[in-house]
N, C-alpha and C positions, 0 to 999 in steps of 0.2 A: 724840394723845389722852393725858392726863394719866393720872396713878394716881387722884388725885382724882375724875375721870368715871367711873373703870373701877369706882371703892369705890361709889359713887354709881349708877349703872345695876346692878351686882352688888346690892345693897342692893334696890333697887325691885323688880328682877326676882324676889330670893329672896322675899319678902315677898307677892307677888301669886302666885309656886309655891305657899307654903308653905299658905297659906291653903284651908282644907279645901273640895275640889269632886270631881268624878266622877272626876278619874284619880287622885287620892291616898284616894280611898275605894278603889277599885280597886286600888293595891297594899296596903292594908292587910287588904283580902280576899285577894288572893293572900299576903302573908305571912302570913296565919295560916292558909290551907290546903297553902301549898308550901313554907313557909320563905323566909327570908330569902333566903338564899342562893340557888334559883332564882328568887326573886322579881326576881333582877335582869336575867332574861330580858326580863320584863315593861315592867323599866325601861326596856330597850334602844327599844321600841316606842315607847313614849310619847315618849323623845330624837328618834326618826328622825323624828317629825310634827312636834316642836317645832321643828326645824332644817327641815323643809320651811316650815313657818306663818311662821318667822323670815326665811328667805331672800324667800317668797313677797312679805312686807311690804316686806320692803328694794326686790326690782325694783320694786316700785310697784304691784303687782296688790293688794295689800292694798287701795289707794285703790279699782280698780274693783267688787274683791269689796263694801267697804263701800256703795259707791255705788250697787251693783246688789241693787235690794232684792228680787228674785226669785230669785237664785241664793243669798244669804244666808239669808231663809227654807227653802229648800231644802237646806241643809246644818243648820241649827237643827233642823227637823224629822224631819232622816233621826239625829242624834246623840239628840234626845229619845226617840224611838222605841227607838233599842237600848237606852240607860239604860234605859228602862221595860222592857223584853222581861228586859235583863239582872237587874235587880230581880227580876217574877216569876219568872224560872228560881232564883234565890238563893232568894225567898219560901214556894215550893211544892216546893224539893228535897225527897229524902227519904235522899239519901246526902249522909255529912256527914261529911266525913273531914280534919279540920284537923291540916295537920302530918302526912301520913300518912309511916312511913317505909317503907312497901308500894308500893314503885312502880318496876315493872320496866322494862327497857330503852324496851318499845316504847311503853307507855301514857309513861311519861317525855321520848319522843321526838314523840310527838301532844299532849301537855298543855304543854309548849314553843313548841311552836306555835302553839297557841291562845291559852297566855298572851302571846304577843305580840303579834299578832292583837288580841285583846282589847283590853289596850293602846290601842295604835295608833288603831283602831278610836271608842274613848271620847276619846282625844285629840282626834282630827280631828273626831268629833261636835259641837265646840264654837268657832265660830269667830269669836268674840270673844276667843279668845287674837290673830288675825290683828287685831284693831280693837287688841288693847290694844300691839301691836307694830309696829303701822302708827301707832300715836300715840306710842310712848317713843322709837324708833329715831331721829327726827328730830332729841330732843332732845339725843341724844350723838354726833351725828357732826360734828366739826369740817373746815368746808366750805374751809382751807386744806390738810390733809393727804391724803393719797393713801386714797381710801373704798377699794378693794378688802380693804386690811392693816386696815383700823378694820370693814370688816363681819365677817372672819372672826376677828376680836377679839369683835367682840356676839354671834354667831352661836355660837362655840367656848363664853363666858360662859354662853348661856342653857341648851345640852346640858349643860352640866358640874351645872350647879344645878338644871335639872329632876331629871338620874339622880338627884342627891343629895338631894333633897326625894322622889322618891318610895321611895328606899332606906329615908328615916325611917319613913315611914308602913309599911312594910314589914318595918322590926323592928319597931315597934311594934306590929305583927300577929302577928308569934313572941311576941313577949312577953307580947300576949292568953291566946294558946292554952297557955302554959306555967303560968298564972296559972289561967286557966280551963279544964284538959283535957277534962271532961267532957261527954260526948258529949249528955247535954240542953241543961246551958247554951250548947256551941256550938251547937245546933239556935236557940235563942234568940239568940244573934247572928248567925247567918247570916239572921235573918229579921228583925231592927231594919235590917242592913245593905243587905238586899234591900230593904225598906220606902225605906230612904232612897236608894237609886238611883231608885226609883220617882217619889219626891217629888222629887231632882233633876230627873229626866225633865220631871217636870209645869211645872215650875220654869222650866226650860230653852223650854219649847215657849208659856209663857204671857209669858216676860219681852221687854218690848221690846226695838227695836234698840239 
């Protein structure tokens, strides 16, 4: 596998990370309620799914998930539904604590959780990351060298560049709340943000295969 493939698949993969959807809306709502800095809890989740969705594609099951239009809906539908759910809960909060620095051990050690959870959760709700990785994988692997060393090359790539794309979004959410501390105007972004997990949701559950 050349440097050339590796600039070239790196390249495609950041570009279709980068590009704004429900898990980088989602760390940009945890960075402007947790901070950056445990927003990278969050990250962690969304890495472990990506590296499951990545490897899934590699064995070949990506082809049966794609092929199997009843289990594919079925995971469409269960990822639009929590969008939507996570929306209203965002939409209709009434505590609105961006950035708090009030956060003691234990709610620290439960809100960890959940932001991974969360995560994770939103990632795997979407599983045309598996379609769009069940269609790029193919095109970087060179069918003379040893594929075990060339998957955990793509597989390592695509972890490293989801953490780092949803880290962005994630300062970028400190950076909100530092910008806009005020506790109405963040009631008013937590509720455009809510609104658009919503419309992702709907997005997600109306868009073909």
């Amino acid at each position: 596998m050349s440097f050339n493939f590796i600039l070239l698949f790196s390249m495609t993969v950041f570009v279709a990370s980068i590009i704004p959807g429900p898990s980088m809306l989602l760390a940009l709502t945890h960075g402007m309620h947790y901070g950056a800095k445990r927003t990278i809890v969050s990250a962690l989740g969304n890495v472990t799914v990506t590296i499951i969705q990545a490897s899934v594609s590699i064995a070949g099951l990506g082809t049966i998930l794609i092929a199997s239009e009843t289990t594919f809906q079925l995971i469409k539908w269960i990822g639009a539904a929590y969008l939507i759910y996570m929306g209203i809960s965002m939409f209709f909060s009434s505590k609105i604590s961006l950035s708090s620095n009030k956060f003691n051990r234990t709610n620290k050690r439960n809100s960890l959780r959940k932001m991974y959870l969360q995560a994770a959760f939103v990632t795997a709700g979407n599983p045309k990351a598996i379609v769009f990785f069940t269609a790029v994988f193919p095109q970087f692997i060179a069918p003379n060298a040893a594929y075990l060393s060339q998957f955990c090359i793509l597989i390592s790539l695509c972890a490293f560049i989801a953490f780092n794309c949803f880290m962005i979004y994630a300062i970028a959410g400190q950076k909100i709340v530092s910008l806009f501390s005020k506790a109405t105007i963040g009631k008013y972004i937590q509720r455009i943000i809510g609104s658009t997990f919503i419309g992702a949701g709907i997005g997600l559950a109306a868009s073909n295969k």
